[in-house]
N, C-alpha and C positions, 0 to 999 in steps of 0.2 A: 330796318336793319340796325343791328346793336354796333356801337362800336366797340368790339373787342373779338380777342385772338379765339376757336376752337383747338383744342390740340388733343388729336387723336393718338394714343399709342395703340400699339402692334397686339401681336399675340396670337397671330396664325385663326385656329376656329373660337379662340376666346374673345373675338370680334363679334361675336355675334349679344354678347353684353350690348358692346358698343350700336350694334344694328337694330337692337330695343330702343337705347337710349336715343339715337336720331329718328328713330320715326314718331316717338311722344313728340317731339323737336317739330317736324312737322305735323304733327297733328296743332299746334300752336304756334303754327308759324314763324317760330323764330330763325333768322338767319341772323350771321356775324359777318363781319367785315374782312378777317382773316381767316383764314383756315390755313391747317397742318396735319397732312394726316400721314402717319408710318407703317410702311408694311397694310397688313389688312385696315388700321387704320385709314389708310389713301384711299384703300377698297372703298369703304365703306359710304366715304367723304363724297365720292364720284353719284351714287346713287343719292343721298341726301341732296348734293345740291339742283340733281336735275330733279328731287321732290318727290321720287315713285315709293312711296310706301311699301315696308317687305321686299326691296329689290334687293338690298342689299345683304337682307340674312338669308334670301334666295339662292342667291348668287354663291353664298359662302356654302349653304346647305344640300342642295338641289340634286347634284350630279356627285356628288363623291364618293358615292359607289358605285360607279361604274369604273371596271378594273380599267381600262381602256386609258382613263382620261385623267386617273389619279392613282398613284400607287406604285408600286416597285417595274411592272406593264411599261408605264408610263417613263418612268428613272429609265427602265433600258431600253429602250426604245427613242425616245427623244432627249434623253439627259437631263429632264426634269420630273419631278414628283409629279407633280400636275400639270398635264399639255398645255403649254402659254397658249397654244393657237387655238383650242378650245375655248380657253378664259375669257383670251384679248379678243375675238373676232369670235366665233358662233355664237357663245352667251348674249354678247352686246350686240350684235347684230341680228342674230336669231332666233335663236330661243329666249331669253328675257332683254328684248329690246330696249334699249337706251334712249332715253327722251331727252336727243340730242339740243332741243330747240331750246327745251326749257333753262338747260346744264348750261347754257352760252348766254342766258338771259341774267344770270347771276352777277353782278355789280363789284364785287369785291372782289379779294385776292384767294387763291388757293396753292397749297405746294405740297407736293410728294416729298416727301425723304427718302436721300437714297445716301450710300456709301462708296467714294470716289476710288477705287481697290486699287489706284496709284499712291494716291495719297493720305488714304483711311480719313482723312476729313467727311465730313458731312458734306452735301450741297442740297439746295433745296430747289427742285425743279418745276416750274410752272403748270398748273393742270389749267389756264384756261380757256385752253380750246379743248374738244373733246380727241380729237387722236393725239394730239400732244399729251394727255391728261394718261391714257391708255398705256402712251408710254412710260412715262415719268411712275405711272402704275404697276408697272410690268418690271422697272428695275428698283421699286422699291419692295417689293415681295421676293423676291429675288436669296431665297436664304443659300446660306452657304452650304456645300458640301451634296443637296439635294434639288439646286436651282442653276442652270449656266450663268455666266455673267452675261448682263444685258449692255449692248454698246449703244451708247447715244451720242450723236453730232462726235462720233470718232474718241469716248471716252467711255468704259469699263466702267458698271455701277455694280454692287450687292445690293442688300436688304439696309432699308436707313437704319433700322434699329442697331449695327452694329456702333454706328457710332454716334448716332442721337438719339435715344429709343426715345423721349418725351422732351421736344422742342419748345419748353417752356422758353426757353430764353432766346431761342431766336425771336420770337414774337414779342418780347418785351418790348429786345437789341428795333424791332420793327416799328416801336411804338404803341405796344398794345398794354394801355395801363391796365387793362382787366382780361382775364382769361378765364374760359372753361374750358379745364380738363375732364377727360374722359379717358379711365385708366383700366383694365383690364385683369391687371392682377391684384388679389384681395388686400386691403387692409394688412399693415405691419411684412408684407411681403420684401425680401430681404434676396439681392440674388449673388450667387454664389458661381465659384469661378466656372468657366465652361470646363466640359468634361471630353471635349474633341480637340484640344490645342494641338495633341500631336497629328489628328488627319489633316486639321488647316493648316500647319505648316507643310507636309506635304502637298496638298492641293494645291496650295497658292504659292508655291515655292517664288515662282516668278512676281509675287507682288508679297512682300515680306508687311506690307504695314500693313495689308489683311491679319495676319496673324497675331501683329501688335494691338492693333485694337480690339479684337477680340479678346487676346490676356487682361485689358484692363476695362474689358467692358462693364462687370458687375461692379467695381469698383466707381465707374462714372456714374452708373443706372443708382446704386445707393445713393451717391453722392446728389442725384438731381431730386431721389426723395425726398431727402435734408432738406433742402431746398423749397421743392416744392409744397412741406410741410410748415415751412418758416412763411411763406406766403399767405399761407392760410390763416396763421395768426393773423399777418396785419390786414388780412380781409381783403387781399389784390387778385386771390383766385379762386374759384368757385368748382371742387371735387366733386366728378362722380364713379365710385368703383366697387365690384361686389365688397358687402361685409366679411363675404365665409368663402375659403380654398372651393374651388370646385375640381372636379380630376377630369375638365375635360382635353384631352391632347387636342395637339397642333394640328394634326388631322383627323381629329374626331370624325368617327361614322354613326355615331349613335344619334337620331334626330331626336330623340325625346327630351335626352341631355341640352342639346342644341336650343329646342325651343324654350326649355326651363329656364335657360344661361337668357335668353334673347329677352323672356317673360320678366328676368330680374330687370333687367337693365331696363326695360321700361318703366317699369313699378318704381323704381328707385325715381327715375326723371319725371316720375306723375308726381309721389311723394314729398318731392324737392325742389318743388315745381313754384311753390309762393317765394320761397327760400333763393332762388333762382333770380325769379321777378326782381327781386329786393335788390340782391346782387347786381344785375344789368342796370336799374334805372339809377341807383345812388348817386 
């Protein structure tokens, strides 16, 4: 086990980059000592650590055409885009079974990001037990406007990425002199202000720093690029994210798209793979 941070960002079905680049990961056994994953990030993180190969670009891919269980069906019917109770409990219980034994054997730390929608702060909530993991899952996917809010231990969570999309610096704040990130949107990607500020003030009328950190969310996500770019100079973190835009949406149905996105992201971590090595053992 390496000592240093993973830090997964988000990005709905542009996870499935990310679900290439963890299973090169296992195909080479590397694990890290921290983990952070956001949004489908978490997703993804959950399948890696319990080791099942293609679980987790399954899990993203598999079922999401069926109107039922994803889709506008699903919004009115249960208030969510996509049935939590499907995701959390059939997929991992039944249809692509969770390799609970393995997932608990892992040694290090893990955390979901979520967003605290009293206090629009970050918290970073424990995955390492597997239903604790499920949940801390469930409210970091959690996006607004298309997701309920998920209540844990009596406290209201969103999607982390509203207020941490890439947790470089809690993992530092953690101790973690060397990181690998794994980023989802391409090279020179620049985000720009949300285009919903007036439904989330409405929606969330009752929790107003929902609304604020979402106004200043592109402005934090650039800022953490800065950042996370200035690191790379001094060679403290080791990037992986497509080169070129892809147009696949948050709830892509196209699998071909899907698989092509999943094919980069391993290529990239085959690729990058000495580059890597070098990186961890220095």
């Amino acid at each position: 086990m390496y000592q240093a941070g993973l830090v997964l960002e988000g990005g709905g079905m542009k996870g499935a980059y990310t679900s290439g680049v963890l299973d090169f990961f296992l195909e080479k056994n590397l694990e890290f000592s921290s983990c952070y994953g956001v949004s489908a990030g978490a997703a993804n993180l959950c399948s890696f650590l319990s080791k099942q190969k293609r679980r987790g670009f399954r899990s993203l891919t598999e079922y999401m055409g069926n109107k039922r269980i994803s889709g506008w069906y699903s919004m009115v019917t249960n208030g969510n885009i996509i049935d939590p109770d499907f995701t959390y409990d059939l997929v991992p219980n039944y249809l692509l079974p969770f390799d609970r034994k393995t997932y608990e054997k892992y040694e290090g730390k893990a955390y979901a990001v979520v967003t605290n929608v009293e206090t629009g702060k970050a918290e970073y909530l424990s995955m390492k037990e597997v239903d604790q993991a499920m949940e801390a899952v469930k409210a970091s996917t959690a996006l607004p406007l298309v997701f309920q809010m998920v209540t844990i231990n009596g406290k209201k969570y969103l999607d982390g990425g509203l207020a941490d999309s890439i947790p470089i610096q809690r993992s530092i704040l953690e101790g973690n002199k060397k990181n690998v990130i794994v980023l989802t949107k391409e090279e020179g990607y620049i985000r720009k202000p949300s285009e919903n500020l007036n439904l989330i003030r409405l929606r969330y009328y009752k929790y107003p720093k929902v609304y604020e950190v979402m106004k200043e969310r592109h402005l934090a996500y650039n800022e953490t690029m800065e950042y996370i770019r200035l690191l790379q100079k001094e060679g403290k973190v080791f990037v992986l994210q497509p080169k070129e835009k892809n147009e696949i949406s948050r709830l892509e149905k196209d699998s071909k798209k899907m698989e092509e996105l999943y094919q980069r992201g391993y290529e990239d971590a085959k690729n990058k793979y000495d580059a890597l090595q070098e990186f961890l053992i220095r």
